[in-house]
C-alpha positions in Angstrom: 116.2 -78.2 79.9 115.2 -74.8 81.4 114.3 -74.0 84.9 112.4 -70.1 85.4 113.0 -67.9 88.5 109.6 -69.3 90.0 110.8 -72.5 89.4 112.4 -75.1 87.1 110.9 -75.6 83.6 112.6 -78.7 82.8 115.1 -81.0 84.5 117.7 -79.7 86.7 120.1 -81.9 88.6 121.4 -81.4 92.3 121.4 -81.9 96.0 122.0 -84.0 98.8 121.2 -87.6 100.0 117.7 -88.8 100.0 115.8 -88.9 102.9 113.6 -91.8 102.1 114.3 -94.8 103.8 115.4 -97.7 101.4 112.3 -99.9 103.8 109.8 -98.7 100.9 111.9 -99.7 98.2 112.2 -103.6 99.9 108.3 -104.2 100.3 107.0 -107.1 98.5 103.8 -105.9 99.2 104.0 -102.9 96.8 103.2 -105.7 94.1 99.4 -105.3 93.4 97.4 -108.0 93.3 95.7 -109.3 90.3 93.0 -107.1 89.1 90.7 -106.7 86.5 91.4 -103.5 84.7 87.7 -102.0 84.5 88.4 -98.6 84.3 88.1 -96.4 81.2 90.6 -93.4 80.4 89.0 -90.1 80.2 91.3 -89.4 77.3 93.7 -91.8 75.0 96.0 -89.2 72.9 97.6 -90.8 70.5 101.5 -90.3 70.4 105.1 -91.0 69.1 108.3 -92.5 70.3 111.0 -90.8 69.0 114.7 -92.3 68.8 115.9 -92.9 72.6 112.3 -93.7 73.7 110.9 -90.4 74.1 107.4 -89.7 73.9 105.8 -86.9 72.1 102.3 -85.8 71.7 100.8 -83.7 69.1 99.3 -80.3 70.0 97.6 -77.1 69.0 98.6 -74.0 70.0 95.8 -71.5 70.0 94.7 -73.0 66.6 97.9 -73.2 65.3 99.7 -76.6 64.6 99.3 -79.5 65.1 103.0 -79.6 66.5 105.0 -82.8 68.0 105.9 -82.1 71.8 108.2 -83.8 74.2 105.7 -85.6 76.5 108.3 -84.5 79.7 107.7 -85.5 83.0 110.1 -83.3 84.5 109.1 -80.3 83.2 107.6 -77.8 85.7 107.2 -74.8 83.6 104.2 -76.5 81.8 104.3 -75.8 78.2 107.3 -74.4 76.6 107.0 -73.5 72.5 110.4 -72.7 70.3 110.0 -69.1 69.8 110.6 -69.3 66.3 107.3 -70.8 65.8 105.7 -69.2 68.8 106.5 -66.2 66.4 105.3 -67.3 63.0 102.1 -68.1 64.7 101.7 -64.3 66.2 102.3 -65.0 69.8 103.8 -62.5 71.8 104.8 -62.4 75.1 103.6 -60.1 77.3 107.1 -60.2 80.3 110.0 -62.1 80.6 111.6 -64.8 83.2 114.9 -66.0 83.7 115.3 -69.6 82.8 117.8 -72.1 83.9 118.9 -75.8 82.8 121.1 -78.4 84.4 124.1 -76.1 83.2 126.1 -72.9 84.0 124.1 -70.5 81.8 120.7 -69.2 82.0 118.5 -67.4 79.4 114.8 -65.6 78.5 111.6 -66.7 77.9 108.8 -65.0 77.2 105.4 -65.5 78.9 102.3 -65.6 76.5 99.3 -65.6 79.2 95.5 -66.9 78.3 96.9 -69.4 75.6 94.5 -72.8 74.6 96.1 -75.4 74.1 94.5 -78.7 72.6 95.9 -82.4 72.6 93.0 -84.8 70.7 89.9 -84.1 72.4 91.3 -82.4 75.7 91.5 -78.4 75.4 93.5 -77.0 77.9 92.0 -72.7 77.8 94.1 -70.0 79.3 97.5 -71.5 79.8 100.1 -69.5 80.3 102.8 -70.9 77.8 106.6 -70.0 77.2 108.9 -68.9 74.1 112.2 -69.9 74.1 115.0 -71.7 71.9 114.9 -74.9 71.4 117.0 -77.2 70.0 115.7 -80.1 68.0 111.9 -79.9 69.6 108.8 -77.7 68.6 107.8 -77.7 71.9 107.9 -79.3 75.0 104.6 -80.2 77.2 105.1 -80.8 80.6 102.8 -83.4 82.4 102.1 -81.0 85.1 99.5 -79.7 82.8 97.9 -83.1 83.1 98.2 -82.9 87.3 94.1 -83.9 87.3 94.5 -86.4 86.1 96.5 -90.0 86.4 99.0 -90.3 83.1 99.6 -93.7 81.7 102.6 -94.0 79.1 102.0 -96.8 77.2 105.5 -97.3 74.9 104.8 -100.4 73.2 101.5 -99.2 71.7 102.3 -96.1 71.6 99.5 -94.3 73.7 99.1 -91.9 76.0 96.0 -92.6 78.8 94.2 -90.2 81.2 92.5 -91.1 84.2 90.2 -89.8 86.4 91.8 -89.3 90.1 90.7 -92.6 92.0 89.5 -94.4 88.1 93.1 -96.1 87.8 92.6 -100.1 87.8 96.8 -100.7 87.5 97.8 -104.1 85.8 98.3 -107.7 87.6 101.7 -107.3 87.5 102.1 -103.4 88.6 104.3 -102.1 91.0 103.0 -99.6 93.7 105.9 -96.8 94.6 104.9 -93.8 96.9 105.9 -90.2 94.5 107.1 -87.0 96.2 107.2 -83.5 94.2 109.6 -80.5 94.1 108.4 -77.3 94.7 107.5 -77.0 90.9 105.5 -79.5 91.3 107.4 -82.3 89.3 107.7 -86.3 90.1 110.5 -87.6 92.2 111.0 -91.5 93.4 113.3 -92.9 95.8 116.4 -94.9 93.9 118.9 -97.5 95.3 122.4 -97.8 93.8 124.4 -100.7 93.7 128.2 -99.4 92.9 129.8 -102.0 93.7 129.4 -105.3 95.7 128.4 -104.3 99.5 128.2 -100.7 98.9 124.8 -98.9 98.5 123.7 -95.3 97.9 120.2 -93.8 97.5 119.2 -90.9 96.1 115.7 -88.8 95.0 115.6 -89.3 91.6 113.1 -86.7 88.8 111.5 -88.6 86.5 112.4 -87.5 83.2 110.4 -89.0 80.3 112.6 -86.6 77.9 116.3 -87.9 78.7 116.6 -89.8 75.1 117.8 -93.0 76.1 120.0 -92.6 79.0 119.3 -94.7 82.2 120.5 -92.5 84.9 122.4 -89.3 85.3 123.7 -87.9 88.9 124.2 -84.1 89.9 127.5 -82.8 90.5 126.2 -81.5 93.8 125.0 -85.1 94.7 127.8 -87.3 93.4 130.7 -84.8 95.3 128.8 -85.2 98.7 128.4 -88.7 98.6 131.5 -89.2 96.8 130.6 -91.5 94.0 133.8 -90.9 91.6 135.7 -92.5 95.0 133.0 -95.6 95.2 132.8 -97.0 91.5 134.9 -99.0 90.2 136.0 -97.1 87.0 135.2 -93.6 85.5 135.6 -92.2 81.8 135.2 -89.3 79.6 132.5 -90.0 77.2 133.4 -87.9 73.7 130.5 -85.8 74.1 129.0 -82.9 76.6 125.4 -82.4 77.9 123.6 -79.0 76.7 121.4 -77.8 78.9 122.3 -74.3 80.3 125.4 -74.1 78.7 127.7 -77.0 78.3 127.8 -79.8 80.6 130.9 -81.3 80.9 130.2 -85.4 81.7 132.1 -88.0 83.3 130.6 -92.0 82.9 130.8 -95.1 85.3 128.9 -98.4 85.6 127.0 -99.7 88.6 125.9 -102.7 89.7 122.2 -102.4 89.9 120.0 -99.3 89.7 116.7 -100.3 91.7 113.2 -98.6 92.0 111.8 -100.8 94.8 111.5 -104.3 93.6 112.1 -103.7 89.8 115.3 -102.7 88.3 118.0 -102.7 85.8 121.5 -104.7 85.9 124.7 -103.0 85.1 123.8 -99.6 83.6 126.0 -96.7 82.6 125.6 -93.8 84.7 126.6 -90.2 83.8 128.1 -88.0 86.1 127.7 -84.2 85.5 130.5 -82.4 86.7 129.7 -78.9 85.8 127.4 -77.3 88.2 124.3 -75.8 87.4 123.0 -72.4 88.1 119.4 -73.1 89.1 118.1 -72.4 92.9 115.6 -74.4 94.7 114.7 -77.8 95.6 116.4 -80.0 93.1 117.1 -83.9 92.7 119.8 -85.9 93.2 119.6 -87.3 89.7 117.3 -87.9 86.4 115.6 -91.2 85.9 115.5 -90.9 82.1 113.7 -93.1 79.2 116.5 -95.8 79.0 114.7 -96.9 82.3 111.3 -95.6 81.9 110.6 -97.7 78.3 110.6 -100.9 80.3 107.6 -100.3 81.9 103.9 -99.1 81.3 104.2 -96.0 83.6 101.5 -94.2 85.6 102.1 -91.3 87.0 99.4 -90.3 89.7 100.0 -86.9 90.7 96.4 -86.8 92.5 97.6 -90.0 94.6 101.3 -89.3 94.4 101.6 -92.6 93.6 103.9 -94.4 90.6 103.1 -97.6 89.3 105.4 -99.3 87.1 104.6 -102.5 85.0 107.1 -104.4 83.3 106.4 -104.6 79.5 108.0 -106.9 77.4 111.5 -105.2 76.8 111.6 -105.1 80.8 114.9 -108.0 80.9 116.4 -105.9 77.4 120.2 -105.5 78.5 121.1 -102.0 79.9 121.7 -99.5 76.6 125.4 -99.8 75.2 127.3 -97.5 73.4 130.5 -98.0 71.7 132.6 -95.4 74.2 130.8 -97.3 77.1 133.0 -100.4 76.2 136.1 -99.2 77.9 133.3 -99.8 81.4 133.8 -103.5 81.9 130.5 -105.6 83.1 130.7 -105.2 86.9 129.8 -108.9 89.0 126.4 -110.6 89.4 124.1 -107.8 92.2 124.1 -109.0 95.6 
């Protein structure tokens, strides 16, 4: 959504060809090995999926609340509060930063230093939290304010998990992927895309728990220099634009496969942004959104910059569908 001067707040899509080599996506040994899971979370929050699979957790604001937040991995900015309600609960920023989103269009926030934030029984003192407008969310609450710990998204139950650093015991059936981070300190994985029979891309993709539903989205930045609307097989307009920064205007293809080591997801829809955005910095190639994410029990482990994925039961659920998307014919069997 929004990205500040010091860095981005929320997703932001752009640059360049991943440097990762697609040798870690191919290991069969990032499968871990049956194991009993012994450890205890530090903290279970409990939580909401709202439509398009995105988490939320409920928190207090200096007292005030409880409010539902967008659990949001690929927010860097930490907490961000509508400023409407930020308001009505006497909050008051103290200076102002720039923010961006994936768009053409910045805006303000304001910075309310030494705020506490609570979520169940963990209480978060002397955050430094952000007002701005928001549209359809109270509040947003980035998981780099859980960095200490190892976050399990459980979207089946639905829960929320904390563990220690080093207390994870991952599932039998748990994939091991290695985790890099942007300069704001989000999650990035290495992706492999199938476009069409023989012909493979990769790209660093942000995981972004708060993408409602979509599987994968590519950067104007990214899709012009490897020069994706020449490599798939068809392209349309979707009757819609992204907001995020302004308006994004959208283009949508199908690919093959979209892989994240050895678990993946046949025949997606992929949207293309085509407007450029205005943020600076290190940014992805591409967001890995919650039409992907919901398959799995995920685990991020910032202190082990580490992902673990296991498969849940909607894991083999076809690829999401929309009505528009049916002018995208199913593209052949991966290879």
């Amino acid at each position: 959504m929004l990205h500040s001067r010091s860095g981005p707040l929320n997703r932001n899509a752009v640059t360049g060809a991943s440097q990762l080599t697609a040798v870690l996506l191919l290991v069969p040994s990032l499968l871990i090995g049956p194991r009993a899971r012994a450890a205890q979370p530090a903290y279970t929050l409990t939580a909401r999926i709202r439509t398009g699979y995105r988490p939320e957790v409920s928190v207090r604001v200096k007292g005030a609340g409880p409010f539902w937040c967008s659990l949001d991995s690929g927010a860097g900015g930490g907490f961000l509060l509508d400023r409407g309600i930020g308001e009505a609960a006497r909050l008051h920023g103290t200076r102002t930063e720039r923010a961006f989103g994936e768009g053409p269009d910045s805006g303000v926030t304001q910075i309310v230093p030494d705020t506490a934030l609570q979520v169940d029984k963990l209480f978060l003192p002397r955050q430094s939290i952000r007002l701005g407008s928001l549209s359809g969310d109270a509040c947003i609450f980035g998981t780099e304010l859980l960095g200490r710990f190892i976050v399990e998204i459980d979207y089946l139950t639905p829960r929320v998990r904390l563990f220690a650093a080093g207390g994870y015991s991952p599932p039998a059936r748990a994939v091991k992927l290695p985790l890099r981070f942007d300069g704001s300190g989000r999650p990035m994985v290495a992706a492999r895309l199938l476009l069409q029979p023989g012909d493979r891309a990769m790209a660093d993709l942000l995981l972004d728990t708060a993408v409602a539903e979509q599987v994968l989205s590519l950067s104007k930045a990214y899709s012009d220099g490897q020069q994706i609307l020449k490599r798939v097989s068809k392209l349309i307009s979707p009757p819609f634009k992204a907001e995020s920064g302004g308006r994004i205007d959208l283009l949508a293809t199908r690919i093959i496969r979209l892989s994240i080591g050895p678990v993946g997801l046949d025949n997606p829809v992929v949207m293309l942004f085509r407007t450029p955005t205005a943020a600076h910095g290190q940014l992805p190639d591409g967001l890995l959104g919650s039409g992907f994410l919901h398959r799995f029990l995920v685990a991020i482990d910032v202190p082990g910059a580490s992902l673990y994925l296991t498969p849940n039961r909607t894991y083999d659920d076809p690829a999401p569908q929309w009505w528009w998307s049916a002018a995208l014919p199913l593209l052949p069997a991966r290879q």
